[in-house]
N, C-alpha and C positions, 0 to 999 in steps of 0.2 A: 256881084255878090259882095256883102259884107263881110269888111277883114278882120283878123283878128287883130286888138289892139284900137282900132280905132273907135272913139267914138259911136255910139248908137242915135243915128239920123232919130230924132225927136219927134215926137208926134200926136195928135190929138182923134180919139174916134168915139163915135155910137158907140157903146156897148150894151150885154142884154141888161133889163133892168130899167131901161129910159135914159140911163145915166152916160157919164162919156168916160174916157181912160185917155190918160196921158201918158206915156211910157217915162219921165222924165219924175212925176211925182211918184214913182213907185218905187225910188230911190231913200234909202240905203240900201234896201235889199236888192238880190240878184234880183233875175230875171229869167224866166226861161219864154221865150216866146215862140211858138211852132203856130204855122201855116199850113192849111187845109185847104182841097176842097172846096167843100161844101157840108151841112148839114144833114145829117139822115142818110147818106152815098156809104155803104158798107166797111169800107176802110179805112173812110173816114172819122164815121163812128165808134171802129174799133180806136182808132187814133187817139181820139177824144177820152172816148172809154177810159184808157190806159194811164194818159196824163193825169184824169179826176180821180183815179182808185190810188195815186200816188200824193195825192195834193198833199195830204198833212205830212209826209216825209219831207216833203220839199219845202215847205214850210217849218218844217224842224228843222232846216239847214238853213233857214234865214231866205228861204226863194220864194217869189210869187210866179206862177204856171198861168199865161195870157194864152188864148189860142185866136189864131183870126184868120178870117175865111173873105170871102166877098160876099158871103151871107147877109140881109135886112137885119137889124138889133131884134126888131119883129119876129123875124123866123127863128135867131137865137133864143126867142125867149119859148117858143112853139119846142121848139129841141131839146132845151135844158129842161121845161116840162114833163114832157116827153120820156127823158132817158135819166133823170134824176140827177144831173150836172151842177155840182156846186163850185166850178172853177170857169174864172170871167173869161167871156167870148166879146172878142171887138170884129165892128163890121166896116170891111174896107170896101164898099159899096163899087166903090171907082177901079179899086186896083192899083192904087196911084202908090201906098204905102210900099205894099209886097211889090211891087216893079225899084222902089228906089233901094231896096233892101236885096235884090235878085231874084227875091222869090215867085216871080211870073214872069211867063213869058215864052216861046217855044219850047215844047215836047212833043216828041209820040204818044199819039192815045190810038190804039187798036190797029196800029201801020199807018196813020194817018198826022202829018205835022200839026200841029196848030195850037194858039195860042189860049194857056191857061195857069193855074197856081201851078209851081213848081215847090214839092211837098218840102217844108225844110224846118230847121231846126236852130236856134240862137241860143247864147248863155252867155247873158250880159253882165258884170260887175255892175254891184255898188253905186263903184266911180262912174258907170255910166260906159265903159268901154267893153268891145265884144269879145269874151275871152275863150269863145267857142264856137263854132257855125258846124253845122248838119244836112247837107241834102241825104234826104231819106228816101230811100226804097224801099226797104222791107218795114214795114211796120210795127209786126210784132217784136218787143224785145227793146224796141226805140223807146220808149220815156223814162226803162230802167238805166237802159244805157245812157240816158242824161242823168238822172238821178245821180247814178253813180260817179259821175264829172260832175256832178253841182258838191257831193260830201268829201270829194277830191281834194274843192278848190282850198 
Protein backbone atom coordinates (compact mmCIF):
# COMPACT_ATOMS: atom_id res chain seq x y z
CA UNK A 1 0.00 0.00 0.00
CA UNK A 2 0.85 3.56 -0.58
CA UNK A 3 2.12 5.78 2.31
CA UNK A 4 1.26 8.64 3.41
CA UNK A 5 3.99 11.26 2.49
CA UNK A 6 5.55 9.69 -0.09
CA UNK A 7 5.66 10.28 -3.36
CA UNK A 8 2.86 9.06 -5.82
CA UNK A 9 4.54 6.12 -8.02
CA UNK A 10 3.97 7.94 -11.64
CA UNK A 11 2.25 6.69 -14.38
CA UNK A 12 0.86 6.68 -17.89
CA UNK A 13 -2.52 4.96 -19.09
CA UNK A 14 -5.54 4.57 -21.92
CA UNK A 15 -8.00 6.56 -20.79
CA UNK A 16 -11.91 6.88 -22.07
CA UNK A 17 -11.82 9.24 -25.05
CA UNK A 18 -8.88 7.43 -27.05
CA UNK A 19 -6.79 9.72 -25.11
CA UNK A 20 -3.98 8.72 -22.34
CA UNK A 21 -3.68 10.29 -18.52
CA UNK A 22 -0.48 10.76 -16.83
CA UNK A 23 -0.91 11.17 -13.15
CA UNK A 24 2.21 13.42 -12.88
CA UNK A 25 0.77 16.11 -15.60
CA UNK A 26 -2.24 16.66 -13.45
CA UNK A 27 -0.29 18.55 -11.23
CA UNK A 28 -0.79 21.43 -9.39
CA UNK A 29 -3.87 20.10 -8.51
CA UNK A 30 -4.83 17.47 -6.02
CA UNK A 31 -5.74 14.34 -6.86
CA UNK A 32 -8.26 11.99 -5.82
CA UNK A 33 -7.63 8.66 -7.44
CA UNK A 34 -10.17 5.60 -6.45
CA UNK A 35 -9.92 1.98 -7.84
CA UNK A 36 -12.80 -0.16 -8.83
CA UNK A 37 -13.96 -3.05 -9.99
CA UNK A 38 -15.24 -3.01 -12.95
CA UNK A 39 -17.71 -1.23 -15.06
CA UNK A 40 -21.44 -1.66 -15.05
CA UNK A 41 -20.96 -4.34 -11.47
CA UNK A 42 -23.61 -2.50 -9.05
CA UNK A 43 -21.34 -1.14 -6.52
CA UNK A 44 -19.21 -0.19 -8.61
CA UNK A 45 -21.36 1.85 -10.41
CA UNK A 46 -22.84 3.22 -7.37
CA UNK A 47 -19.07 4.08 -6.72
CA UNK A 48 -18.49 5.84 -9.72
CA UNK A 49 -21.98 7.38 -9.55
CA UNK A 50 -21.01 9.18 -6.39
CA UNK A 51 -17.47 10.49 -7.28
CA UNK A 52 -19.19 12.08 -10.82
CA UNK A 53 -22.33 13.72 -8.92
CA UNK A 54 -19.30 15.42 -6.66
CA UNK A 55 -16.91 16.30 -9.60
CA UNK A 56 -17.53 20.18 -9.72
CA UNK A 57 -17.08 20.28 -5.64
CA UNK A 58 -13.92 18.73 -5.95
CA UNK A 59 -13.01 20.84 -8.56
CA UNK A 60 -13.98 23.90 -6.61
CA UNK A 61 -11.26 22.74 -4.23
CA UNK A 62 -8.71 22.67 -6.86
CA UNK A 63 -9.06 18.37 -7.26
CA UNK A 64 -9.26 16.40 -10.37
CA UNK A 65 -11.53 12.88 -9.43
CA UNK A 66 -9.45 9.92 -11.77
CA UNK A 67 -11.13 6.60 -11.37
CA UNK A 68 -9.44 3.20 -12.71
CA UNK A 69 -10.46 -0.15 -13.07
CA UNK A 70 -8.92 -2.82 -15.18
CA UNK A 71 -11.56 -2.09 -17.60
CA UNK A 72 -10.77 -1.69 -21.85
CA UNK A 73 -10.72 2.55 -22.46
CA UNK A 74 -13.38 0.78 -24.95
CA UNK A 75 -15.70 -0.34 -22.23
CA UNK A 76 -15.05 2.93 -20.41
CA UNK A 77 -16.19 4.76 -23.01
CA UNK A 78 -19.57 1.98 -23.44
CA UNK A 79 -20.02 3.04 -19.60
CA UNK A 80 -19.51 6.67 -19.35
CA UNK A 81 -22.22 6.54 -22.39
CA UNK A 82 -24.07 4.70 -20.75
CA UNK A 83 -24.53 6.18 -17.21
CA UNK A 84 -23.74 10.03 -18.20
CA UNK A 85 -20.09 10.06 -16.66
CA UNK A 86 -18.25 13.25 -17.01
CA UNK A 87 -15.23 12.43 -14.75
CA UNK A 88 -11.91 10.53 -16.47
CA UNK A 89 -11.78 6.74 -16.26
CA UNK A 90 -8.14 5.20 -16.92
CA UNK A 91 -7.61 1.56 -17.93
CA UNK A 92 -5.03 -0.59 -16.15
CA UNK A 93 -5.60 -3.41 -18.64
CA UNK A 94 -2.68 -5.33 -16.81
CA UNK A 95 -3.13 -4.52 -13.20
CA UNK A 96 0.38 -3.78 -13.02
CA UNK A 97 -0.53 0.13 -11.70
CA UNK A 98 -3.06 -0.92 -8.82
CA UNK A 99 -0.64 -3.88 -7.63
CA UNK A 100 2.26 -1.13 -7.33
CA UNK A 101 -0.06 1.18 -5.54
CA UNK A 102 -1.63 -2.04 -3.13
CA UNK A 103 -4.60 -1.82 -4.68
CA UNK A 104 -4.81 -5.66 -5.95
CA UNK A 105 -4.42 -8.37 -4.93
CA UNK A 106 -5.88 -11.00 -2.41
CA UNK A 107 -9.52 -10.89 -0.95
CA UNK A 108 -12.63 -12.65 -0.10
CA UNK A 109 -15.27 -12.72 -2.62
CA UNK A 110 -18.24 -14.87 -1.57
CA UNK A 111 -15.92 -17.22 1.06
CA UNK A 112 -13.67 -17.67 -1.64
CA UNK A 113 -9.68 -16.27 -1.56
CA UNK A 114 -8.70 -14.95 -4.79
CA UNK A 115 -7.08 -12.45 -6.70
CA UNK A 116 -8.55 -9.05 -7.70
CA UNK A 117 -8.95 -5.00 -7.21
CA UNK A 118 -8.84 -4.16 -3.79
CA UNK A 119 -11.62 -1.20 -3.67
CA UNK A 120 -9.37 1.98 -2.48
CA UNK A 121 -9.02 5.41 -2.27
CA UNK A 122 -5.90 8.10 -2.67
CA UNK A 123 -5.57 11.96 -2.12
CA UNK A 124 -2.49 13.16 -3.59
CA UNK A 125 -0.99 16.75 -3.27
CA UNK A 126 -0.08 19.25 -5.57
CA UNK A 127 3.57 18.38 -4.85
CA UNK A 128 2.83 15.12 -5.90
CA UNK A 129 2.95 13.32 -2.57
CA UNK A 130 0.00 10.97 -0.90
CA UNK A 131 -1.62 12.90 1.74
CA UNK A 132 -4.29 10.30 2.30
CA UNK A 133 -5.05 6.55 1.48
CA UNK A 134 -8.54 4.81 1.81
CA UNK A 135 -9.39 0.93 1.62
CA UNK A 136 -12.90 1.12 1.28
CA UNK A 137 -15.76 -1.03 2.35
CA UNK A 138 -18.80 0.54 2.49
CA UNK A 139 -19.47 2.59 -0.33
CA UNK A 140 -22.04 4.64 0.27
CA UNK A 141 -20.98 7.84 2.07
CA UNK A 142 -17.21 7.26 0.52
CA UNK A 143 -16.53 10.14 -2.00
CA UNK A 144 -18.22 12.68 0.50
CA UNK A 145 -16.07 11.44 3.02
CA UNK A 146 -13.05 12.42 0.49
CA UNK A 147 -14.53 15.52 -0.40
CA UNK A 148 -14.66 16.39 2.83
CA UNK A 149 -10.40 15.70 3.45
CA UNK A 150 -9.89 17.16 -0.01
CA UNK A 151 -11.76 21.03 1.66
CA UNK A 152 -9.79 20.09 4.85
CA UNK A 153 -6.58 20.14 3.28
Amino acid sequence: MIEIGQIAPDFTLPRDGGGTVTLSELRPNRVVLFTYGGDGTPTCTNEVMDFNALQAEFAKAGCVVLGLSKDSAKKHDKFIAKMGITLPLASDDGGHVMQDWGAFGEKLFFGKLVQGVLRSTFLINGDGTVAKTWKVDKVKGHAAQVLASVQAL
